[in-house]
N, C-alpha and C positions, 0 to 999 in steps of 0.2 A: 469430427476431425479436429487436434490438436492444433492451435495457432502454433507459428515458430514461435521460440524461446529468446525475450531479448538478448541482445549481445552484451557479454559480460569480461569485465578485465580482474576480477579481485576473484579472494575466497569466497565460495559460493554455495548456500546451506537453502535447499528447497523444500518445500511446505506446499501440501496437499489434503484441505481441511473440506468436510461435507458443507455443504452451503446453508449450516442452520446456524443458530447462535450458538448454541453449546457449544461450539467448539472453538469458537473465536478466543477462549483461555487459552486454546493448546497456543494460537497464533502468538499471543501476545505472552506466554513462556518462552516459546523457543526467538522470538526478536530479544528479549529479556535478556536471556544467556546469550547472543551475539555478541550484545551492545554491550553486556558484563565481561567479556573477554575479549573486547575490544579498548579496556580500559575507559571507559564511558564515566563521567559520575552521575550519581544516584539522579539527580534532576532531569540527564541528559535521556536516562533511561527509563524514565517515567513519561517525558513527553515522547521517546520513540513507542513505547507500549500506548499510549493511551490513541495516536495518531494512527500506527497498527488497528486498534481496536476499531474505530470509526471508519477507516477502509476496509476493514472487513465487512463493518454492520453494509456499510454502503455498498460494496460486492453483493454479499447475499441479497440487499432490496430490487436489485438488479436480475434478479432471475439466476437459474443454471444449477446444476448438479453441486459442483463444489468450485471453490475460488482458491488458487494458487498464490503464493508465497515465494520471491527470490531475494533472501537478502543477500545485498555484495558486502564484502569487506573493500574497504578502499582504503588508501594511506591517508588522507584525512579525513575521513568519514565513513559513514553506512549509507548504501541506498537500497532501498525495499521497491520491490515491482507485486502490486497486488493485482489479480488479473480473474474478471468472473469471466466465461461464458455461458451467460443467461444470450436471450434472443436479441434481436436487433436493437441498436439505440438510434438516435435521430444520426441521420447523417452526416448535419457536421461534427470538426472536432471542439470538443470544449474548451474554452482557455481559461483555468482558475484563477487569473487573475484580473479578470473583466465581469465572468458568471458571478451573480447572485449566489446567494446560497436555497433559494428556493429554488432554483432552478437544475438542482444538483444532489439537493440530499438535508437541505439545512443548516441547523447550527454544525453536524460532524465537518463539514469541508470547512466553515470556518475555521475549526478547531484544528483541521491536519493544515492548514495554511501557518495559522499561528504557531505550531509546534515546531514545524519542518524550517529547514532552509531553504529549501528547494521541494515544488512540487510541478507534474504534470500529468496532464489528465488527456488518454484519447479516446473514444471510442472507435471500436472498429468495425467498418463495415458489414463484416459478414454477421456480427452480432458480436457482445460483450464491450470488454471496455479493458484496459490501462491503468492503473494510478501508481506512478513512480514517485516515490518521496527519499529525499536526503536529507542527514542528519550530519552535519560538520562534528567532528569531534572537537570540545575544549581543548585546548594548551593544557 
């Protein structure tokens, strides 16, 4: 059974990738062309693709069929909801800005920490997990 869908206020472009790597390119295309018609520049759109990339990889080490994709458009920025369900995680929730990076996945959570403006991360009870990141657009 489907988790509900977060709640969402902007233009809203959803992604539905198998849980292997291969296809983590498709992810980080289609965040690519958001960010690029969102008037993004070129840096802005490299650290959302690359931060993309490592929630995915971190999605699929997570278990589950395939890991969803919601990017919003917002008036001043982008925010992406990656979402696996693989089987249970530990019960509490994680807070990225306390957790270690071994505790989580390693250097990639470093890395979407440093990319993003905004990150959060939950696991959900019945199994799977969360990772919402935003990306403020430039002036």
């Amino acid at each position: 059974m489907n988790a509900p869908a977060p709640q969402v206020s902007g233009d809203v472009v959803e992604l539905r990738i198998p849980a292997k790597a291969e296809w983590v390119s498709i992810a980080r295309l289609a965040v690519s062309a958001i960010a690029s018609r969102m008037q993004f520049s070129i840096e802005e759109i490299e650290d959302v693709k690359l931060a993309v990339a490592e929630a995915c990889v971190h999605a699929i080490g997570r278990g589950g069929e395939y890991v969803e994709l919601l990017s919003e458009s917002l008036p001043d920025g982008l925010r992406i909801h990656v979402r696996n369900f693989g089987g249970p995680v530990p019960a509490e929730t994680v807070n990225l800005e306390t957790a270690d990076e071994s505790s989580l996945g390693g250097l990639g959570v470093f890395l979407i920490r440093a990319l993003m403006d905004r990150v959060d991360y939950e696991a959900r009870p019945q199994g799977g997990s969360d990772l919402v990141m935003f990306k403020r657009r430039s002036a």
